[in-house]
C-alpha positions in Angstrom: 37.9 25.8 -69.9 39.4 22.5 -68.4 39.3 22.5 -64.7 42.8 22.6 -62.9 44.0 19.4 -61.8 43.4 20.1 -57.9 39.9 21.2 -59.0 39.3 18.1 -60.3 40.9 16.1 -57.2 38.7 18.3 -55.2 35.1 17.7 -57.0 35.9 13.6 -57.1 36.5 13.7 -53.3 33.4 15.4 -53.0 30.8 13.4 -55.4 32.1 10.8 -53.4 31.4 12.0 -50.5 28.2 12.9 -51.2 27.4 9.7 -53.9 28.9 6.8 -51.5 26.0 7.7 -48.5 23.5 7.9 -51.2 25.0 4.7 -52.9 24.6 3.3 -49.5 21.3 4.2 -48.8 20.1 2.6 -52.1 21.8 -0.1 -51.8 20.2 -0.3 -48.1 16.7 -0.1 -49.4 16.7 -2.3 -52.4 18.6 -5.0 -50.4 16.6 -8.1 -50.1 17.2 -8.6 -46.3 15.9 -11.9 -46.0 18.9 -13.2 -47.1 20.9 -12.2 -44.3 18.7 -13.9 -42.2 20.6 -16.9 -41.7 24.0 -15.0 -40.7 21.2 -12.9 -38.5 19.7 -15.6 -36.8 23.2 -17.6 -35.7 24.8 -14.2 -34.9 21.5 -13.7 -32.3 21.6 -17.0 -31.1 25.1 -17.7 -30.0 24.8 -14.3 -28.2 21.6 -15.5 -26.5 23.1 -19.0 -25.8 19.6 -20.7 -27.8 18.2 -20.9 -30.7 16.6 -17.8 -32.2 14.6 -17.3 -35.2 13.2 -15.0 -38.2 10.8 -16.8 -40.0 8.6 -14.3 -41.4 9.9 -11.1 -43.1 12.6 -9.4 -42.6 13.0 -5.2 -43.9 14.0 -2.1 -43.5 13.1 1.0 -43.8 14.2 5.0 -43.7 11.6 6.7 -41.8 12.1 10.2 -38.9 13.3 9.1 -35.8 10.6 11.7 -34.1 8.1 9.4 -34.2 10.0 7.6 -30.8 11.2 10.1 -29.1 9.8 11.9 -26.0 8.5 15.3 -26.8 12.2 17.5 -25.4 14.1 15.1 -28.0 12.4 16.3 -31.1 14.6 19.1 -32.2 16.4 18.6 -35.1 16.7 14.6 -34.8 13.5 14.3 -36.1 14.3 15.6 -39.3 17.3 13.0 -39.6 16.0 9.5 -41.5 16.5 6.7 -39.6 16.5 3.0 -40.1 13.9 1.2 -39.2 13.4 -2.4 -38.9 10.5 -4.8 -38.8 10.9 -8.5 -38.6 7.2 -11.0 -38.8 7.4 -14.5 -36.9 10.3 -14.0 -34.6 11.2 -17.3 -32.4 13.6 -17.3 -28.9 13.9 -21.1 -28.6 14.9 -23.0 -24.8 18.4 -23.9 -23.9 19.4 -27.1 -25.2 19.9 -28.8 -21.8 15.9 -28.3 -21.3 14.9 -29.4 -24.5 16.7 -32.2 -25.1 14.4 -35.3 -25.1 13.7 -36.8 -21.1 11.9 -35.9 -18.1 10.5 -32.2 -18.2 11.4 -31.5 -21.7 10.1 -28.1 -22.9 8.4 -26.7 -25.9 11.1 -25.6 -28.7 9.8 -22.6 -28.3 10.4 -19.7 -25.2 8.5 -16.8 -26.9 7.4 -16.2 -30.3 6.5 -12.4 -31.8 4.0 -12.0 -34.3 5.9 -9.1 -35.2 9.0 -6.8 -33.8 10.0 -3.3 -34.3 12.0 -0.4 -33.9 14.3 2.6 -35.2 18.2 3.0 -34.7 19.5 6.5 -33.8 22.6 6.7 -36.5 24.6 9.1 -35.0 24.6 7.4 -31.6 26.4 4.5 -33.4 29.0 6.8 -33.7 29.6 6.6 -30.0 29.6 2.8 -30.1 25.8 3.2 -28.9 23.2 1.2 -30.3 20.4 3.6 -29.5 16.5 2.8 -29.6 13.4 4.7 -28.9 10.9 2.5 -29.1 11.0 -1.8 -28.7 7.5 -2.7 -30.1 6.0 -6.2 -29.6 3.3 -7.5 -31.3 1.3 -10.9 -30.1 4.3 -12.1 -28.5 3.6 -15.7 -26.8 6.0 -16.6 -23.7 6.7 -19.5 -22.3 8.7 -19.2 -18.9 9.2 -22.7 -17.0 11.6 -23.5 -14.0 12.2 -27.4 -12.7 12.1 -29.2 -9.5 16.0 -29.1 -10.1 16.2 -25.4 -10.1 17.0 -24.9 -14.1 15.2 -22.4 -15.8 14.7 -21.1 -19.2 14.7 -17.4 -18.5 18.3 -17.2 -17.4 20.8 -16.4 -20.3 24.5 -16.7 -20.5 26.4 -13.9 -19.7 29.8 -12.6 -21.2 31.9 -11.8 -18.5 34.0 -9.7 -21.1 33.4 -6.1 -21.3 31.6 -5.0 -24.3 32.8 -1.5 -26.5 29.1 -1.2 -27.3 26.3 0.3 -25.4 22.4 -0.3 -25.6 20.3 2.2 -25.0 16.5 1.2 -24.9 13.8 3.9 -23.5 11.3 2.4 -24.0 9.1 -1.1 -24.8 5.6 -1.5 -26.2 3.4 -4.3 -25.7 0.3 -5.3 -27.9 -2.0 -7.7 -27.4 -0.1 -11.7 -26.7 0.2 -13.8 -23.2 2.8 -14.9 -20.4 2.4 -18.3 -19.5 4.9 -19.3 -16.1 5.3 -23.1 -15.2 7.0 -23.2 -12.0 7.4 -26.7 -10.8 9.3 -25.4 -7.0 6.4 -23.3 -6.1 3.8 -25.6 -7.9 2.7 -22.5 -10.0 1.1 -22.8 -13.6 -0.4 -19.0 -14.6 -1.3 -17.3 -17.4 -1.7 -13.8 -18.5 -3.4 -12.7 -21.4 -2.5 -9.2 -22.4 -4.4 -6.5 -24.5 -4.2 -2.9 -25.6 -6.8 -0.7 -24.1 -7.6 2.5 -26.0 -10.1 4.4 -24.1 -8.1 4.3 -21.0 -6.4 8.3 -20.4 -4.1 6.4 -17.9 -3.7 2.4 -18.8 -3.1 1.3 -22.1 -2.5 -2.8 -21.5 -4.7 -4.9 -19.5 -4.5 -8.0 -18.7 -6.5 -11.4 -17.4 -4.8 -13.5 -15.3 -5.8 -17.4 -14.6 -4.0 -20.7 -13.3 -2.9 -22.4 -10.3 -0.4 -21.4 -7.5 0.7 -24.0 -4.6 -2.6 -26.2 -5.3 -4.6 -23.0 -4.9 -6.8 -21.7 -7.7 -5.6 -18.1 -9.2 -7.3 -15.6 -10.9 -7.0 -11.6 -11.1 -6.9 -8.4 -13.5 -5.0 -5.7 -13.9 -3.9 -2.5 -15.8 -0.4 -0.8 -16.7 0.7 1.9 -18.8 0.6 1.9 -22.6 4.5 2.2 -22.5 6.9 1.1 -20.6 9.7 3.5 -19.7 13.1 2.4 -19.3 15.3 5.5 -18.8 13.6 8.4 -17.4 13.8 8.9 -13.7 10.9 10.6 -12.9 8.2 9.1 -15.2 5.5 6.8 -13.0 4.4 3.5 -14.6 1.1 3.0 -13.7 0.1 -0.5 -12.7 -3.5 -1.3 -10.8 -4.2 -5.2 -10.0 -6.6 -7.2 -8.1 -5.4 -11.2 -7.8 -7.3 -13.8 -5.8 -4.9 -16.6 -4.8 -7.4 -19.6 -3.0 -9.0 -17.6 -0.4 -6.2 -14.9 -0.4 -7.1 -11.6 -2.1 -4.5 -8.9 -3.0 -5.1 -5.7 -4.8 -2.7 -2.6 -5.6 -3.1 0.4 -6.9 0.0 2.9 -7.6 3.3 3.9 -9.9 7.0 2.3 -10.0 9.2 4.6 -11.3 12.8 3.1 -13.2 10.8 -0.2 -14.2 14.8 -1.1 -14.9 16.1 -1.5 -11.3 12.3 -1.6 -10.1 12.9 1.4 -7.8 10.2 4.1 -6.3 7.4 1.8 -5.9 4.3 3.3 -4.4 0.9 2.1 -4.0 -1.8 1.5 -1.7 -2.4 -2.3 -0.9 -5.3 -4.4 0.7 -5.4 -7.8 1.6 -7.8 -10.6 2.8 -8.1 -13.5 3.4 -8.0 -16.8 6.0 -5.2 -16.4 7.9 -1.7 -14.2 8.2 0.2 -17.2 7.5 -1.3 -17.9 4.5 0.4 -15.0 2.8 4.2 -16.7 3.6 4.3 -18.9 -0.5 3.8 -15.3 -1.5 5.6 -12.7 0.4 8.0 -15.1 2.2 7.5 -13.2 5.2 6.7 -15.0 8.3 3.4 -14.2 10.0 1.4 -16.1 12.3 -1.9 -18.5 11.8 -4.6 -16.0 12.5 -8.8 -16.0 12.2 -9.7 -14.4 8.5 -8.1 -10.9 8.5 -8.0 -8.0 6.2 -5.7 -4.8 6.0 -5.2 -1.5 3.6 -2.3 0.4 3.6 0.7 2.1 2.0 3.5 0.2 0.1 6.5 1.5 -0.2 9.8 0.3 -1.2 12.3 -0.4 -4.2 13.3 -4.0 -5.5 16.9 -5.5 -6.8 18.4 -8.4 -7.0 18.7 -8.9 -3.4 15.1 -8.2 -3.1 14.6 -5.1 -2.0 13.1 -3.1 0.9 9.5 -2.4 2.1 7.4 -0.7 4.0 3.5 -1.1 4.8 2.7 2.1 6.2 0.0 3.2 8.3 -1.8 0.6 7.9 -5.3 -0.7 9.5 -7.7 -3.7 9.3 -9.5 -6.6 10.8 -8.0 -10.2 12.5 -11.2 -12.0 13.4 -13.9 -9.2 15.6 -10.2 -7.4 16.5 -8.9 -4.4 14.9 -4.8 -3.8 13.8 -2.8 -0.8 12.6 0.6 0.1 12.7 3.8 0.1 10.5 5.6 -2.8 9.1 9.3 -2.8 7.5 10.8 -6.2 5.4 14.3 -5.8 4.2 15.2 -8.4 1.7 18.9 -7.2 1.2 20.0 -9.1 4.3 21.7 -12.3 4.7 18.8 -13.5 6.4 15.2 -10.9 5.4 14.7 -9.1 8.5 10.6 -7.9 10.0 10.6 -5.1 11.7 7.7 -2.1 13.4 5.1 -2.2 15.5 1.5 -2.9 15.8 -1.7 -1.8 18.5 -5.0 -3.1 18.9 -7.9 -0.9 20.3 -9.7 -4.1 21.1 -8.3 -7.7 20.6 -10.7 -10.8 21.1 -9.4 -13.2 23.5 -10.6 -16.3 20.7 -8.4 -14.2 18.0 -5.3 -15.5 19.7 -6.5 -19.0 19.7 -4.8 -19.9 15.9 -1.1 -18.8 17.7 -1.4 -22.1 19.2 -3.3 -24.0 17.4 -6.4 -23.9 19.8 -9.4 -23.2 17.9 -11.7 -25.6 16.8 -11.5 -27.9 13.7 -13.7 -25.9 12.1 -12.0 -22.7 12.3 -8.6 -24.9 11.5 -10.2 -25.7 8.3 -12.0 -22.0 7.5 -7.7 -21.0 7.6 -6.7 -23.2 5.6 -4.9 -25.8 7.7 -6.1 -30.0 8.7 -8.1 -30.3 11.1 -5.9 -32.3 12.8 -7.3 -31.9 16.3 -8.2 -35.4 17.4 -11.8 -36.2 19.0 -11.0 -36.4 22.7 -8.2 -34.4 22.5 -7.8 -31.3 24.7 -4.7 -29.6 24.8 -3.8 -28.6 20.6 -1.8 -31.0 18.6 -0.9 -28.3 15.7 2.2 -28.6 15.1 4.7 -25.0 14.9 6.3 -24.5 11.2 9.6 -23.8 12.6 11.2 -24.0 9.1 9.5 -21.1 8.7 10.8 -19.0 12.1 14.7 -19.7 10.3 13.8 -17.8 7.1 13.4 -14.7 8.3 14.7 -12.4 11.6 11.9 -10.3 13.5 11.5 -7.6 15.9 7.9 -6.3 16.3 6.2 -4.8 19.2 2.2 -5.4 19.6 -0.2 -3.4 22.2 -3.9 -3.9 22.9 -5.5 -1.2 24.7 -8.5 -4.0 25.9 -8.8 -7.4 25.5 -12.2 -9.1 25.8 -13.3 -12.5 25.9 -17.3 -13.8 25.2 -18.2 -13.4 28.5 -16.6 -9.9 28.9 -13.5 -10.4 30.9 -11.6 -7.5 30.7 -8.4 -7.6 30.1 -6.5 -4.2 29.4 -2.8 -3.0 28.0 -1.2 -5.9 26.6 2.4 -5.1 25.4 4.8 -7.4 24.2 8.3 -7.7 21.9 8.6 -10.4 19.6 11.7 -10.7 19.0 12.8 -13.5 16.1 16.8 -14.3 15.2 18.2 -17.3 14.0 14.8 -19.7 14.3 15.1 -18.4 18.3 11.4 -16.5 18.8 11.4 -14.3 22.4 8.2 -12.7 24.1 10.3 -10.4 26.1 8.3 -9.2 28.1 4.8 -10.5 27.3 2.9 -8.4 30.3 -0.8 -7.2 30.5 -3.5 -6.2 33.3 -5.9 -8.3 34.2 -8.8 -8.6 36.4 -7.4 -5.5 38.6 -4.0 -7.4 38.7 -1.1 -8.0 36.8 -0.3 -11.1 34.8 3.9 -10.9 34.0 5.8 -13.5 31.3 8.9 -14.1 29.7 8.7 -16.7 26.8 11.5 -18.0 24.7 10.8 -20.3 21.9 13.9 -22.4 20.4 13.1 -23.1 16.5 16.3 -23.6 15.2 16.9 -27.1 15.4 20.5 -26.8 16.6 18.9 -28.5 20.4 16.2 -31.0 17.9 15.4 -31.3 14.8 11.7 -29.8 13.6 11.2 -29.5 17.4 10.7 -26.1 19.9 12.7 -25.5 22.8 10.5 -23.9 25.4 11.2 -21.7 28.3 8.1 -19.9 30.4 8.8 -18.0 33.6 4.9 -16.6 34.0 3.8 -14.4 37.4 -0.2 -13.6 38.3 -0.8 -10.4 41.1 -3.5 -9.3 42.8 -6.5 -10.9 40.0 -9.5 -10.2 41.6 -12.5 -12.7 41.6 -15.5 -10.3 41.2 -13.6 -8.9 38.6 -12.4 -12.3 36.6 -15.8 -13.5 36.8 -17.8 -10.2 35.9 -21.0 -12.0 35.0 -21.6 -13.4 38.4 -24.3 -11.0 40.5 -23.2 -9.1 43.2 -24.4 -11.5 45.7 -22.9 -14.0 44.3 -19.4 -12.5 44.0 -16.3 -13.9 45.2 -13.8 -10.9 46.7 -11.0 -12.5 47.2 -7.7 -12.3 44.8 -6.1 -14.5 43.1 -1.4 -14.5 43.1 0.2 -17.5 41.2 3.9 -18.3 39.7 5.0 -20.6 36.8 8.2 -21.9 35.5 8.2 -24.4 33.0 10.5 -25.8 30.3 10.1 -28.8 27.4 10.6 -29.6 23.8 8.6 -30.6 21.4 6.2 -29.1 18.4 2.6 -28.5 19.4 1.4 -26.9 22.6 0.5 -30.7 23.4 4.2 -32.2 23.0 5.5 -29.0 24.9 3.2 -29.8 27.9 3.7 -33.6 27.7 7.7 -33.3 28.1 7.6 -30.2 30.4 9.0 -29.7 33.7 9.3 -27.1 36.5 6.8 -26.0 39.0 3.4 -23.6 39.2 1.7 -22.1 42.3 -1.3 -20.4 42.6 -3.0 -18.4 45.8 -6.6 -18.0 46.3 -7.2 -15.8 49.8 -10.8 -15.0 50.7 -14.3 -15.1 48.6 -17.0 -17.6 48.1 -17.2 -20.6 45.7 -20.3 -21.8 44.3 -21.3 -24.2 41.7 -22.5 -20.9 39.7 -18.7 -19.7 40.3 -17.1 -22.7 38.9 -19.3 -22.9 36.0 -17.7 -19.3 35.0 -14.4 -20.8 35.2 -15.6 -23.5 33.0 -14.5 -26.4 35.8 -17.0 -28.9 35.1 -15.3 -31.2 37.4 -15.6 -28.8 40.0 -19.2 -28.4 39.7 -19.6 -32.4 40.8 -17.5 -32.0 43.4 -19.0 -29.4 44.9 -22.5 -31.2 44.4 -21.4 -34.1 46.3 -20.1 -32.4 49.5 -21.7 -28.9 49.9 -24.6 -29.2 47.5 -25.6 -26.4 44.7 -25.2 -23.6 47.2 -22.4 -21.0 48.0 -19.5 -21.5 50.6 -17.4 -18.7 51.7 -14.1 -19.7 50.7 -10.8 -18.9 52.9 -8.0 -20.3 51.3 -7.4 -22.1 48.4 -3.3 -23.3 47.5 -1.8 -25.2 45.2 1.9 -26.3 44.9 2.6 -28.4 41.5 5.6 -29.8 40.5 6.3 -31.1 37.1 8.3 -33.8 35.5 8.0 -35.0 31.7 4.8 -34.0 31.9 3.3 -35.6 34.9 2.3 -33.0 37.4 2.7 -33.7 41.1 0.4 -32.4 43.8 3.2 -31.3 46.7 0.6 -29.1 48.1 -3.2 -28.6 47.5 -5.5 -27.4 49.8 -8.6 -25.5 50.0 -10.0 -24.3 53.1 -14.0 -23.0 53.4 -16.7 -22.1 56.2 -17.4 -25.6 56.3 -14.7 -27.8 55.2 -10.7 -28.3 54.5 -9.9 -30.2 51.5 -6.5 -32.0 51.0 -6.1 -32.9 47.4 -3.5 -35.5 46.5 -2.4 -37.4 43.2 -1.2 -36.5 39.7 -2.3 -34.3 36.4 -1.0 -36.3 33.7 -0.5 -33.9 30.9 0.9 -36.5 28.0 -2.0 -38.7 28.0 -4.9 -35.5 29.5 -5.8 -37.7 33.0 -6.9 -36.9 36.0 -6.1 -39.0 39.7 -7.1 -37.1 42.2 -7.6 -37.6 45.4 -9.9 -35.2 47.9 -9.3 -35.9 51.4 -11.8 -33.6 53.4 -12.1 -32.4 57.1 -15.6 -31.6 58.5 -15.4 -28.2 60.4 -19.3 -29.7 61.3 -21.2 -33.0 62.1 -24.3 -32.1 59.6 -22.1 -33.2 56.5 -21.6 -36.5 56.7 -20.6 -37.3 53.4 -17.8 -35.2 54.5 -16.1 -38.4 55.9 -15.1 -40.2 52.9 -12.7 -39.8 50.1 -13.8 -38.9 46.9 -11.5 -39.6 43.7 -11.1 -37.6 40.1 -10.3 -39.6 37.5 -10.3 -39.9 34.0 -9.6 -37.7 30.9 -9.5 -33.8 30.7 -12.6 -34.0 28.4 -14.7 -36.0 30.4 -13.2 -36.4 33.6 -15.2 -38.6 36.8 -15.7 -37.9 40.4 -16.8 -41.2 42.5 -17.0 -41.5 46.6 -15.0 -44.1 48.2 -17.9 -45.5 49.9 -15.8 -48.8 51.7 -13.9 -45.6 53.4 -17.4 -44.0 54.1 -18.4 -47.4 56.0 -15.3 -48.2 58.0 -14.9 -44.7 59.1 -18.9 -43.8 59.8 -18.4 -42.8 63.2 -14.8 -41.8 63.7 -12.5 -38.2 62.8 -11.0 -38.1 59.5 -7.2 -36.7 60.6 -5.5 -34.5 58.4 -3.8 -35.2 55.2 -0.3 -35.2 55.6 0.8 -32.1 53.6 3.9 -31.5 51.8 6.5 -28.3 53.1 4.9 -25.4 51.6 7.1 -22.9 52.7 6.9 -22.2 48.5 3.8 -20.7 48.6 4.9 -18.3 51.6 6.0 -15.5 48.7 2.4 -15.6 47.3 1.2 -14.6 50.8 3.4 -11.6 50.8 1.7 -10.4 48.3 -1.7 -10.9 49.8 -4.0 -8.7 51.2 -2.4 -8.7 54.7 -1.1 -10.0 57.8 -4.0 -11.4 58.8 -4.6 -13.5 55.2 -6.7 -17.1 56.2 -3.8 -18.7 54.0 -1.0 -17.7 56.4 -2.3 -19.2 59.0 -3.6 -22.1 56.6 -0.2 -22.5 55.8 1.3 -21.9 58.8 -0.7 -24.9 60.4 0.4 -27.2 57.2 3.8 -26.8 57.9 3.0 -29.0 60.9 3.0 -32.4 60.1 -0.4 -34.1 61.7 0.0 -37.1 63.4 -2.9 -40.1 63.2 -4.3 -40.7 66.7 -2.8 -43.8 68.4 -5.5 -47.1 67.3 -6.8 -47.4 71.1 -7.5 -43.8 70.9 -9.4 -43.8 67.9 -11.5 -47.0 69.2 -12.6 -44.9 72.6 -13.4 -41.7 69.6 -15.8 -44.0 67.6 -17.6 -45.7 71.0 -18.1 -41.9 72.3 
C-alpha cells in the first residue's frame, strides 16, 4: 500500500535526522585531518600572537567521555561518544620581536609537545562552551626567557573584545619533559626536569631542579600531584620541595587549593641559611644582615596578580647562639608590600646584633655573604646600609628579648623595641632595655629615602643610661675587686651618611656620662676593654686599685670631631683634667691628662701625659720637659668648662651627698694660676 504523502514527508525528515549525525560521524572519522592542519595552525597562531605548529599527526577519535571526568560526573555522560583529539610534535614558537635576528635573539621555539591530548564535551558546545576534562601533555620542552629590557616570551596578546565562547578546562596532566627559565633581570638560568612517579599514593610528578640564580648555584627536588586540578574548590594539590639557592636552603611541604587563582596555600616551611638578608632576590621582603639563621613554621596565604598575602605563623628558629619565634604577615596587594607582627627572643647574643651594623669581623662578613670590606686599621664599620632596599617595602614589627648576654656574661634583660619602616624612613620607637640594674632609653630614626641625599641615611639618636651599676656591668670582676658605684649618661646625636662610620664622621650633638663612687683598677679597665686606660693607669697609680669618686664627662660634637667641654675624674689619690679632641672621621685620639696630686709620694703626678694616635692602637707618652720645669712646684687646676650640663645626671644619683656634686660644684669655679712671685717663693719652700 503506498504510504500517504505526509507519511512520506514525515519518514524523510526523520532518516535525515537520524542519517545526517551518522553521515557526520563518518565523515568525521574517515577524514584525513592532517589536511586541515595548515588552516589549524594559522587559526592557533594569530590567536596566540606567534607562531604555532602541528608537525606530527593530527586525528581524531570517538571514544566515552568517562574516562575524564571526576567520579560524581559519570552518570550518563559517560555513555555519550565524545571526540577526542591527539596531535604528535606540537610547536608554540617566540614572538617575532624576540626572534628576529640581534642582540638576545631566542630559539624559534617556546615549547614543543611530544604529544597533546584531550576529549571535547559535545553538548557543552551547545552552550557556547568548549568543555575539557582532561589537557594531557606529553615530553613537553619549555623555553621561558625574559631580557634586561623587560620583554618576555610568556606574555601573550590579549583580545580586549569579549568572547561568546567559554573554556572550561578541569584539569592538566603532565608526563615526563623540562622547564628551562632564562631570566636576564634576576640573572637566573634554571631548569626543571619533570617525571611521572608511579609508586607514589600521593605525588605522581617529580622533578629535579638545577642552574643558577643571582650568581648563586641552584639546585633542589620536589613532588606534586599526578593531576592538576583546575576547577574544583576544595581538592588540595599536593606539592613538597627542598631548593638550595648558594648557601640558602628552603623547603615546603603542604597543598594549594584553586591552582587557577593560586589561592589556600598551606604548608609548613624551613629555612637556612647565612644571613636574613640574603633571602630579599627571593622573597623581596626586607630583612636585616644577620649571623647564619634558621626557622620552621607555617605558611599561609593566597597569591594573585598583585601578589598576594602571607602569613609565617608560629614560627621558631636559630640567628647565630640566639633563639626567635613569633608571627610574620607580608601583604603584597599594597601600593608599596607592607611587613607586619612580632617577634621575642628568650635569649639574644649580644655578637648576634653585630651584622645590623655592619660590626662583625671580616670573617663573619664573608660567612654571610657580603665583602669584607672592613679595612685593616679600621675601627668603627664601614658597611654601607642598602637603603634601596628600606624603599621597597613598609614595616611595622615589634621584637622582645627576655635576656641578652654577651661572652663575658653581662646581663642584659627585656629588650623591647618597634621598628617601624614607611617610605625608606626606618624608626626604633622606643628601643628600651634593662641593663646592669639600670635602664638604658633610645629613640632612633633612620632617613633612607633619599628625598634629604641620595643613597645616604639621615640619623637621629636621643639615647639615656640610669642607674647601671659597676659590679653588675663588669660581673666577672671578684668581689674585692668590685666597683659600686653607678653609672647615668645622655646622648643626642645627628648626621648623614651610609655606614655607622660616615654617620659618626659627620655627626653632631652632645653625650654625657656620670660615674659616682667605686674603684678603678687596671683589672677594671681591662673588662671594659680600654686598653688605653690600662697604660694610663700604669703610669700614674701603678697596677693596683684606686677608689674612684667621680668620674664626668661633657662631649660636644661637630662633623665628627668631638670636643672635651668637661672631663674629669676624681680618685683617693688624684684629680684628672682631660682636655683635647676624639676625632671620629679619621679614629684619633689627642688627649690631654692634666693631673692634681692629692699627695707628695706620686711624683709622676706632676706632669702632663698625652693620648694620641688611632682608635686601634692608640699612645700614651709623659711630657717629661713639663716634668722638669715643674719638679718642685703645685700643678694648679685645669681650667674647666661650665658644667652646669652634667648637674641633671647628679639628680639622678645616689644622693645629696654624691662626690660629683661637690666635684662639680667646685668646677664651676674657675681656678686662678698663682701670681709668678708666688709660685717662685712655693718652689724655694
Amino acid at each position: 500500500m503506498p504510504l500517504p504523502r505526509r507519511s512520506k514527508i514525515a519518514l524523510a525528515i526523520a532518516s535525515a535526522s537520524i542519517g545526517l549525525p551518522l553521515l557526520a560521524v563518518a565523515v568525521l572519522l574517515n577524514t584525513d585531518w592532517n589536511r586541515a592542519k595548515p588552516w589549524l595552525n594559522a587559526r592557533t597562531g594569530d590567536a596566540l600572537g606567534r607562531p604555532f605548529a602541528i608537525r606530527g599527526d593530527l586525528a581524531l577519535s570517538w571514544e566515552r567521555g568517562g574516562a575524564d571526568l571526576a567520579q560524581g560526573e559519570r552518570r550518563w555522560l559517560d555513555r555519550l561518544p565524545w571526540p577526542h583529539l591527539v596531535a604528535r610534535d606540537v610547536h608554540i614558537g617566540n614572538p617575532l620581536s624576540m626572534t628576529a635576528p640581534g642582540p638576545g635573539a631566542l630559539p624559534a621555539d617556546m615549547a614543543s609537545i611530544g604529544e597533546l591530548s584531550f576529549s571535547l564535551n559535545p553538548l557543552a558546545l551547545l552552550d557556547r562552551t568548549i568543555s575539557i576534562p582532561a589537557l594531557r601533555f606529553a615530553a613537553p620542552e619549555v623555553l621561558l626567557q625574559r631580557r634586561a629590557d623587560g620583554k618576555n616570551n610568556w606574555s601573550f596578546n590579549h583580545d580586549e573584545r569579549p568572547s561568546a565562547w567559554t573554556l572550561d578546562l578541569r584539569r592538566v596532566v603532565l608526563t615526563k619533559g623540562s622547564v628551562h627559565l632564562i631570566d636576564a633581570r634576576q640573572r637566573a638560568d634554571i631548569t626543571a626536569d619533570i617525571d611521572t612517579i608511579n609508586a607514589d599514593p600521593a605525588y605522581g610528578v617529580a622533578w629535579q631542579l638545577r642552574g643558577s640564580f643571582n650568581g648563586e648555584r641552584v639546585s633542589g627536588s620536589g613532588k606534586a600531584g599526578a593531576v592538576l586540578s583546575l576547577q574544583q574548590q576544595t581538592a588540595p594539590y599536593p606539592l613538597a620541595a627542598s631548593v638550595k639557592v648558594g648557601a640558602t636552603s628552603i623547603a615546603v611541604v603542604g597543598t594549594l587549593t584553586r591552582p587557577t587563582e593560586l589561592a589556600a596555600l598551606d604548608m609548613r616551611l624551613s629555612m637556612s641559611g647565612p644571613s636574613m638578608a640574603r633571602l630579599y632576590p627571593l622573597t623581596g621582603v626586607v630583612l636585616p644582615e644577620t649571623p647564619r639563621f634558621s626557622t620552621e613554621g607555617h605558611l599561609s596565604g593566597t597569591l594573585g596578580a598583585r601578589g598576594g598575602r602571607w602569613v609565617y605563623d608560629k614560627f621558631s628558629g636559630k640567628v647565630g647562639s640566639s633563639d626567635i619565634q613569633g608571627t610574620l604577615s607580608f601583604d603584597a596587594t599594597l601600593a608599596r608590600p607592607a611587613l607586619g607582627g612580632a617577634v621575642t627572643s628568650r635569649l639574644l647574643q649580644l655578637r648576634d646584633i653585630a651584622p645590623l651594623i655592619g660590626a662583625d669581623s671580616n670573617a663573619s662578613k664573608a660567612a654571610r655573604g657580603v665583602a669584607a670590606v672592613q679595612p685593616r686599621g679600621k675601627v668603627l664599620p664601614v658597611e654601607t646600609f642598602k637603603t634601596e632596599r628600606w624603599r621597597a617595602i613598609n614595616a611595622d614589627v615589634s621584637y622582645r628579648a627576655d635576656k641578652i648576654t654577651r661572652d663575658k656574661d653581662l646581663p642584659i634583660d627585656h629588650l623591647n623595641t618597634h621598628l617601624i619602616l614607611k617610605d625608606g624612613v626606618l624608626a626604633l620607637t622606643p628601643l628600651n632595655f634593662n641593663i646592669a640594674g639600670g635602664t638604658l632609653a633610645a629613640q632612633i630614626r633612620l632617613d633612607g629615602s633619599g628625598r634629604r641625599t641620595p643613597n645616604a641615611i639621615g640619623a637621629e639618636l636621643s639615647a639615656s643610661a640610669r642607674h647601671l651599676k659597676l659590679q653588675q656591668l663588669f660581673p666577672q670582676l671578684k668581689a674585692e675587686q668590685a666597683s659600686v658605684g653607678e653609672l647615668n649618661g645622655d646622648a643626642k646625636l645627628s648626621a648623614t651618611g651610609n655606614s655607622v662610620a660616615s654617620l659618626l664622621a659627620a655627626s653632631n650633638g652632645e653625650l654625657k656620662t656620670l660615674i659616682n663612687q667605686g674603684t678603678v683598677s687596671k683589672l677594671l679597665l681591662e673588662e671594659m676593654g680600654l686598653n688605653i686606660g690600662n697604660v694610663v693607669l700604669a703610669r700614674l697609680f701603678g697596677d693596683k686599685q684606686v677608689k674612684l669618686n667621680c668620674m664626668a664627662t661633657d662631649f660636644v660634637v661637630t662633623q665628627g670631631l668631638m670636643h672635651s667641654r668637661s672631663f674629669v675624674v676624681d680618685t683617693e689619690e688624684a684629680t684628672l683634667n682631660v682636655s683635647g679632641d676624639i676625632d671620629l672621621a679619621h679614629e684619633r685620639l689627642d688627649l690631654t691628662l692634666k693631673p692634681d696630686s692629692k699627695g707628695l709620694r706620686v711624683f709622676s703626678l706632676r706632669a702632663p701625659l698625652y693620648v694620641r694616635g688611632s682608635f686601634e692602637a692608640p699612645a700614651v707618652s709623659v711630657d717629661k720637659g713639663v716634668l722638669a720645669l715643674r719638679a718642685g712646684g703645685a700643678l694648679a687646676l685645669a681650667v674647666v668648662a661650665p658644667v652646669a650640663a652634667l648637674l641633671p645626671l647628679i639628680n639622678t644619683g645616689p644622693g645629696k651627698d654624691s662626690a660629683c656634686a661637690a666635684l662639680l660644684s667646685e668646677a664651676r669655679v674657675k681656678p686662678v694660676a698663682p701670681p709668678p712671685g708666688q709660685a717662685m717663693r712655693a718652689r724655694r719652700r
